[in-house]
C-alpha positions as CSV (number, residue, x, y, z in Angstrom):
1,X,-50.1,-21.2,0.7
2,X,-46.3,-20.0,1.4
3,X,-43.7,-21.2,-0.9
4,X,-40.2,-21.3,0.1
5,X,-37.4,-20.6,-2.4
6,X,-34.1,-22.7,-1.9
7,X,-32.1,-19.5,-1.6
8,X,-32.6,-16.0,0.0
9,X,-31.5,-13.3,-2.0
10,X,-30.5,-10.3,0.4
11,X,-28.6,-8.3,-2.3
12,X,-30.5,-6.6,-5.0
13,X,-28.7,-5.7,-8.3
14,X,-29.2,-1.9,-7.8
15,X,-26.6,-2.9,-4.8
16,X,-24.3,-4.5,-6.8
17,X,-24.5,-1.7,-9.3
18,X,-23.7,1.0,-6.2
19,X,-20.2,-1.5,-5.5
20,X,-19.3,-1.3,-9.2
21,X,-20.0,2.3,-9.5
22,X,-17.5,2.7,-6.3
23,X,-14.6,1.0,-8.7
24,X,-15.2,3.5,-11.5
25,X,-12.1,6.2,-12.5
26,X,-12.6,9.5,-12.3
27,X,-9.4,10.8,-14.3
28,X,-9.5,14.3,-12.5
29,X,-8.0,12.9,-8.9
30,X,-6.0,15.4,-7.3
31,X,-4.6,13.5,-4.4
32,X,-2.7,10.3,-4.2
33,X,-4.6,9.0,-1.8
34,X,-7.7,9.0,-3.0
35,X,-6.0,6.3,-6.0
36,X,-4.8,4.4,-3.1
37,X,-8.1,4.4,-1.9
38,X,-9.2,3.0,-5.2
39,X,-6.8,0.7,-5.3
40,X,-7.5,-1.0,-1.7
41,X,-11.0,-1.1,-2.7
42,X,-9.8,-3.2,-6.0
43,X,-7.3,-5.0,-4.1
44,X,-9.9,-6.4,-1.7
45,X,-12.6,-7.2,-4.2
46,X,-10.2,-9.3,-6.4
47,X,-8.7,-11.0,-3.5
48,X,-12.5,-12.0,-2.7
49,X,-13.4,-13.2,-6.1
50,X,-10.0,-14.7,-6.1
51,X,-10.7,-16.8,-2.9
52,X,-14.9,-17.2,-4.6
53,X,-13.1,-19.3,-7.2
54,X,-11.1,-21.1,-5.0
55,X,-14.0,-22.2,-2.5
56,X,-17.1,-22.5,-4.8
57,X,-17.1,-25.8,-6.8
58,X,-20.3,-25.3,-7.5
59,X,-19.9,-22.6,-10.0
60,X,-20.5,-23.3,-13.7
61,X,-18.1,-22.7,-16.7
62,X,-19.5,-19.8,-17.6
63,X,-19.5,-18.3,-14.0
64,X,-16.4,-19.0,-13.7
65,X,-15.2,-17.2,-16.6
66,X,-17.4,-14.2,-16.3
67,X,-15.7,-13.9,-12.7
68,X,-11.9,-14.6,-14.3
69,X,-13.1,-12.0,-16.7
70,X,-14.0,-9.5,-14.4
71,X,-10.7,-10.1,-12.4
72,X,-9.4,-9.0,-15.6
73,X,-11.4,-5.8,-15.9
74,X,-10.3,-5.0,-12.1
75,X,-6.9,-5.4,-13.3
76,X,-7.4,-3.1,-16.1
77,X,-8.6,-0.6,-13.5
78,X,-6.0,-1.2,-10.9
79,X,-3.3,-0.7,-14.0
80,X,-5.1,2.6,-14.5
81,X,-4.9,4.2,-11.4
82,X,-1.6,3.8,-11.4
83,X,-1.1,5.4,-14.7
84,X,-3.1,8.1,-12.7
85,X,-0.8,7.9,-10.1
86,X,2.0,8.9,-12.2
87,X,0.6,11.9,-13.4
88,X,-0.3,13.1,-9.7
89,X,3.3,12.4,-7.9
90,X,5.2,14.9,-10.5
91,X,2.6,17.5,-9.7
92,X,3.6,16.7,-5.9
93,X,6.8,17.0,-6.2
94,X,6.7,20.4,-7.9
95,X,4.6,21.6,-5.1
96,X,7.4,21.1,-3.3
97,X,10.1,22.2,-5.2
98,X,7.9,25.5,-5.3
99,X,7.8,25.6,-1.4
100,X,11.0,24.6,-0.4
101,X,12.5,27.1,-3.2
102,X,10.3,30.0,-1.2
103,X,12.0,29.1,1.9
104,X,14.9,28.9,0.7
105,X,14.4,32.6,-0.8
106,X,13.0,33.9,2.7
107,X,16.2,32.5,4.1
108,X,18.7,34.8,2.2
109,X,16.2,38.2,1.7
110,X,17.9,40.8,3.7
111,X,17.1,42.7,6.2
């Protein structure tokens, strides 16, 4: 005898678990784009459980604040990287303090 389930699950947890892992902070990034990156990825995924709230009625209390609370979490995240960020960009910038400060050396060496 077959039995049919009223819903099709195509996504395992073990996926879900591989897109949560992908939000994670690593707090050794050395370039700003890679935080951007992360950013993007936490921009888009809170714009979609923004618009899940939105749309879906039929979501119960309790899914509805275990999505509002991991909104919060993603805000946490996004509020991180950009602590991150900070710490990157003066590293940048004495890069190229250091560079332009070697060129401007090589300019006046004589000959």
């Amino acid at each position: 005898m077959i039995t049919i389930d009223k819903s099709i699950n195509a996504i395992d947890e073990n996926d879900l678990t591989k897109i949560f892992e992908s939000f994670s902070i690593n707090r050794q990034y050395k370039r700003e784009s890679l935080v951007n990156y992360k950013e993007d990825m936490i921009d888009s995924f809170m714009e979609l459980l923004n618009k899940l709230l939105a749309q879906q009625t039929g979501l119960s209390k309790e899914q509805k604040l275990d999505t509002i609370n991991l909104l919060d979490k993603l805000k946490t995240q996004k509020e991180n990287l950009e602590l991150i960020k900070s710490y990157i960009s003066p590293s940048d910038v004495e890069q190229a303090a250091e560079r332009l400060g070697k060129k401007s050396q090589s300019a006046f060496e004589f000959k």
